[in-house]
C-alpha positions as CSV (number, residue, x, y, z in Angstrom):
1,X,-20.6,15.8,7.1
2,X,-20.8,11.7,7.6
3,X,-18.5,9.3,6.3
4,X,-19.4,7.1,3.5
5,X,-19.1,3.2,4.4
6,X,-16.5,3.3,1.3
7,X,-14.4,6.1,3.2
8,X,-14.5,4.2,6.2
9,X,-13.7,1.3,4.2
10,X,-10.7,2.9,2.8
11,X,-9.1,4.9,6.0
12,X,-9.7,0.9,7.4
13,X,-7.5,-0.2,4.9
14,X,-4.9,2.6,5.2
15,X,-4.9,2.3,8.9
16,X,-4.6,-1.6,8.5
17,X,-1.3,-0.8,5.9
18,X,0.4,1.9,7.5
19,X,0.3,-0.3,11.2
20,X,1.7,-3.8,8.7
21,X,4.1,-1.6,7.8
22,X,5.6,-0.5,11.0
23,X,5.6,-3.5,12.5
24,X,7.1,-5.0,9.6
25,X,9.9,-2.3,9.1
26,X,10.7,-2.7,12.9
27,X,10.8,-6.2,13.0
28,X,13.3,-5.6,9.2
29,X,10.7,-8.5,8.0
30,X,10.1,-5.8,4.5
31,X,10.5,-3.0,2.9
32,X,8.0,0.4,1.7
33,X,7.2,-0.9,-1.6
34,X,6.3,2.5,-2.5
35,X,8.9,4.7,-3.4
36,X,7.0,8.2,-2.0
37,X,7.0,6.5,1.3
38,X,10.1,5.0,1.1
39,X,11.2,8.3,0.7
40,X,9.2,9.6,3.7
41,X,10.6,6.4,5.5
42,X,14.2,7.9,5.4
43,X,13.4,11.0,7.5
44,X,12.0,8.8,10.3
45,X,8.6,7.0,11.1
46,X,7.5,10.3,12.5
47,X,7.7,12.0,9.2
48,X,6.2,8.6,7.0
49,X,3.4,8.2,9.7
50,X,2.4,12.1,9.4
51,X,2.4,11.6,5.7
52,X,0.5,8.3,5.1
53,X,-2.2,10.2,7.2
54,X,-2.1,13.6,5.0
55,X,-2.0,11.5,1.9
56,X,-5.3,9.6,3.3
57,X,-7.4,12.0,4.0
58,X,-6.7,14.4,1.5
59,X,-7.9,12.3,-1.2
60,X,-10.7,11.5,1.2
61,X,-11.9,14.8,2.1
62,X,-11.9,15.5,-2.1
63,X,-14.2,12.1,-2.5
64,X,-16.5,13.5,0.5
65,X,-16.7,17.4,-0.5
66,X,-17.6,16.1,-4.5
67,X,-19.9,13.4,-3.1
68,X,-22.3,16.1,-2.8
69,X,-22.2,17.4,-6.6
70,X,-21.5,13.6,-8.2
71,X,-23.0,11.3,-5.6
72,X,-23.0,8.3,-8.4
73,X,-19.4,9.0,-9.5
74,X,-17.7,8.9,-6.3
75,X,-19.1,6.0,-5.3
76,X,-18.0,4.4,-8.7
77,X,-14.5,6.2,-8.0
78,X,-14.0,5.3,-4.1
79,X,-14.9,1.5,-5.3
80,X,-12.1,1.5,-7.7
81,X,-9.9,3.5,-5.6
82,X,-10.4,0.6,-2.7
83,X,-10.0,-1.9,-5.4
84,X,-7.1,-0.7,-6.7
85,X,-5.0,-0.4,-3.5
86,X,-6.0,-3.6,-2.3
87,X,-4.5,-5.2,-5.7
88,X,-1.7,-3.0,-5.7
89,X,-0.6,-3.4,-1.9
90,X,-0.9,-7.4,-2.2
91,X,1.0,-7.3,-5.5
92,X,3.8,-4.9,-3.9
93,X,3.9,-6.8,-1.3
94,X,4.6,-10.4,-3.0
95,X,7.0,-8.8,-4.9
96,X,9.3,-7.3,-3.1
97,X,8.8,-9.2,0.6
98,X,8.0,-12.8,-0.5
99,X,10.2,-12.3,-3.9
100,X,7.6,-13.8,-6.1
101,X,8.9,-13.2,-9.7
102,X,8.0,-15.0,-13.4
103,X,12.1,-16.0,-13.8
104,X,11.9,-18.1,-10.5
105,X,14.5,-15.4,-9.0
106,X,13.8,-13.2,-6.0
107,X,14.1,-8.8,-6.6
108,X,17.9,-9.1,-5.8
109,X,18.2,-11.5,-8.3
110,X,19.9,-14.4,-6.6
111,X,19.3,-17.7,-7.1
112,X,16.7,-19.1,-5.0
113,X,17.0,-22.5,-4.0
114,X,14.3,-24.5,-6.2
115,X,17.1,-23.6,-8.8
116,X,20.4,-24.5,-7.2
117,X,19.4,-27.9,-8.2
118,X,19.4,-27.0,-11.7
119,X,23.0,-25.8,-11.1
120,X,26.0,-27.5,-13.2
């Protein structure tokens, strides 16, 4: 069985987030913005690398296996998959790293310092 150019596409992307994330984590730059991982995370990068993997290619091997039933669908369905966690990983990650909020506050809720001016 051959890889589609959108599963290679997506392991691309996984492989590009789960090695951001290490380095990030061990440089204590950010945080798993994903609370299963984070809660992988806690038993050791062992454990959160072995799972980022499984929960990869499961999904993958499910897209490839119904590729041959549903050809059209799947391709529709790894497009919006790839979409989605492109969307979702940038919006996780200006959240909670770069603290980008609508109330002009970081996620710990402190005051950042375009507002200290503001300040009686």
């Amino acid at each position: 069985m051959t890889l589609t150019r959108e599963s290679m596409v997506l392991i691309a992307i996984c492989i590009t987030d789960l090695v951001a994330t290490i380095i990030l984590i061990n440089g204590k730059v950010a945080t798993e913005g994903n609370p299963i991982m984070a809660f992988y995370l806690n038993y050791g990068i062992g454990t959160f690398v072995m799972m980022k993997i499984t929960l990869m290619f499961l999904p993958i091997f499910v897209f490839e296996y119904s590729r041959q039933y549903r050809p059209r669908l799947v391709r529709i369905m790894m497009r919006t998959t790839i979409a989605a966690y492109l969307c979702i990983y940038l919006l996780l990650f200006l959240t909670i790293n770069v603290g980008i909020t609508d109330s002009g506050k970081n996620v710990s809720g402190s005051i950042t310092t375009s507002q200290t001016s503001k300040l009686p």
